[in-house]
ChimeraX commands (.cxc) that place a marker at each C-alpha (Angstrom):
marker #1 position -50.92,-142.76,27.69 radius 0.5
marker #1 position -51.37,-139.74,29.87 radius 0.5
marker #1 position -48.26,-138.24,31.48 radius 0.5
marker #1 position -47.63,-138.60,35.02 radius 0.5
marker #1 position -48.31,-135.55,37.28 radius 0.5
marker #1 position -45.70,-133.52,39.02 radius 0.5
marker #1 position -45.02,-134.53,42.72 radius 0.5
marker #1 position -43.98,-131.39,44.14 radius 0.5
marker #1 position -44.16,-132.68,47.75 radius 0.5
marker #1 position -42.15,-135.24,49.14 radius 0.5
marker #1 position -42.69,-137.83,52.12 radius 0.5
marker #1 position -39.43,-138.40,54.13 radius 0.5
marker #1 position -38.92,-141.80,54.84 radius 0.5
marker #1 position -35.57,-142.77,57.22 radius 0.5
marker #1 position -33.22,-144.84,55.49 radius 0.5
marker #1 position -33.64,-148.00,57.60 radius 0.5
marker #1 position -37.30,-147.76,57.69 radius 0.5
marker #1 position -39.46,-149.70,56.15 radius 0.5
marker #1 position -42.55,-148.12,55.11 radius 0.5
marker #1 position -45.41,-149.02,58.01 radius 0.5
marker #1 position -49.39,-148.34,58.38 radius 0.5
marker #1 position -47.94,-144.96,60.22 radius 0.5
marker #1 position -46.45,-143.62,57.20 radius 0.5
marker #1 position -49.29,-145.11,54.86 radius 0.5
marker #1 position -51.78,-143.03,57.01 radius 0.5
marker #1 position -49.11,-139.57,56.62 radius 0.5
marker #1 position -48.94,-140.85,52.89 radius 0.5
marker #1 position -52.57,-141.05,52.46 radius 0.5
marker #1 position -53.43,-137.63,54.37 radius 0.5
marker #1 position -51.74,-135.68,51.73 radius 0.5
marker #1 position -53.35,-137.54,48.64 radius 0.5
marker #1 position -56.22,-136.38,50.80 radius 0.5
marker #1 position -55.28,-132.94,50.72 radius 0.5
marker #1 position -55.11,-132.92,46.67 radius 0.5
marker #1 position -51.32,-133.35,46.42 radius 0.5
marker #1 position -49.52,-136.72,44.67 radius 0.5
marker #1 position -46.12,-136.87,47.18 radius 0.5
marker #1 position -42.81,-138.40,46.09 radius 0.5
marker #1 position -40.88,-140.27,48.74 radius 0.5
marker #1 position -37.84,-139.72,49.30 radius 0.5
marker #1 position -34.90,-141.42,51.93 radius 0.5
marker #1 position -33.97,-138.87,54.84 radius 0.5
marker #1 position -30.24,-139.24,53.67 radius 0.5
marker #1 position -31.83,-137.18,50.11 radius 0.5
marker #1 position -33.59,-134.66,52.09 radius 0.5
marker #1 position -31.13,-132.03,52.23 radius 0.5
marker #1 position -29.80,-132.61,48.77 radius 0.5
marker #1 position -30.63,-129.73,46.97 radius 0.5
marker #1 position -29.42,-131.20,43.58 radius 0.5
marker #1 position -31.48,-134.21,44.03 radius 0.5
marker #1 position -34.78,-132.67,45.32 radius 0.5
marker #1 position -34.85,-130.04,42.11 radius 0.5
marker #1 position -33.71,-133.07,39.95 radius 0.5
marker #1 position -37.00,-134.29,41.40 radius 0.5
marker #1 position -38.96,-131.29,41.05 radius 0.5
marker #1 position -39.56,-131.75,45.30 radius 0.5
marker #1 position -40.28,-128.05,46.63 radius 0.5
marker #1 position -41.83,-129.18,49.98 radius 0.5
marker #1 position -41.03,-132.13,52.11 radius 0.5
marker #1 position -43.62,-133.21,54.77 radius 0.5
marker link #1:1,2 radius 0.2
marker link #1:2,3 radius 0.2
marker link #1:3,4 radius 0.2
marker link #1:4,5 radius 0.2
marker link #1:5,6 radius 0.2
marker link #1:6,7 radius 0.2
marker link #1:7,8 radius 0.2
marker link #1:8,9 radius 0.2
marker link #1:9,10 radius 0.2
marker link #1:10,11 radius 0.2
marker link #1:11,12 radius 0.2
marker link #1:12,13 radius 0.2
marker link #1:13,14 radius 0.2
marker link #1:14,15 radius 0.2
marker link #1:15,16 radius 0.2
marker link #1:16,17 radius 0.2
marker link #1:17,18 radius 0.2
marker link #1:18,19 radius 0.2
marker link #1:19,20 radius 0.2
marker link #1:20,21 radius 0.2
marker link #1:21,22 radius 0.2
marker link #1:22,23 radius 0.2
marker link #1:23,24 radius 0.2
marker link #1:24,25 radius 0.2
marker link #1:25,26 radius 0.2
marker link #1:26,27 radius 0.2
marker link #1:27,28 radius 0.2
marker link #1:28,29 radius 0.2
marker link #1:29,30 radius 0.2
marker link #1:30,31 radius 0.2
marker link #1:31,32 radius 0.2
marker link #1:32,33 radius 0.2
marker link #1:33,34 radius 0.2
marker link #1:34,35 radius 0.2
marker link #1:35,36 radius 0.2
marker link #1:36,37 radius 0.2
marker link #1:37,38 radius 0.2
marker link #1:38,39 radius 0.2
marker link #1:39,40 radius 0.2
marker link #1:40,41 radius 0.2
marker link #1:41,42 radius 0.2
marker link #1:42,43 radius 0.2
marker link #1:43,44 radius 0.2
marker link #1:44,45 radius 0.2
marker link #1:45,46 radius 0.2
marker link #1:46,47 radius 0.2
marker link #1:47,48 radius 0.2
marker link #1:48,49 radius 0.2
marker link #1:49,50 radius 0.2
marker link #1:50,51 radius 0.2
marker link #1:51,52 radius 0.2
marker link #1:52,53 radius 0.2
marker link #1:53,54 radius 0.2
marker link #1:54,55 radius 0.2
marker link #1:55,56 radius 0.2
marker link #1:56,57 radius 0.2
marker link #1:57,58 radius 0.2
marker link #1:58,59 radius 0.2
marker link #1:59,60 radius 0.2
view
């Protein structure tokens, strides 16, 4: 089985959101550009512990 690749970008999606064809198209734009993104809730996004836990070094 191959090992799964490192998402160092991460999607922000708000807490109360659920995920809609707007985010799908952001989502989809940066598998476009070559990167696999990680989401992660907006209440995570300034958690510095849980983004390197993560291996997240740019949020989107």
């Amino acid at each position: 089985m191959a090992e799964p690749q490192p998402r160092n970008t991460a999607l922000i999606l708000d807490d109360d959101q659920t995920p809609d064809l707007t985010f799908a198209d952001r989502f989809f734009a940066v598998i476009d550009s070559g990167e696999s993104p990680a989401i992660i809730l907006r209440s995570k996004a300034n958690d510095d512990r849980y983004l390197a836990s993560r291996g997240i070094t740019a949020i989107v």
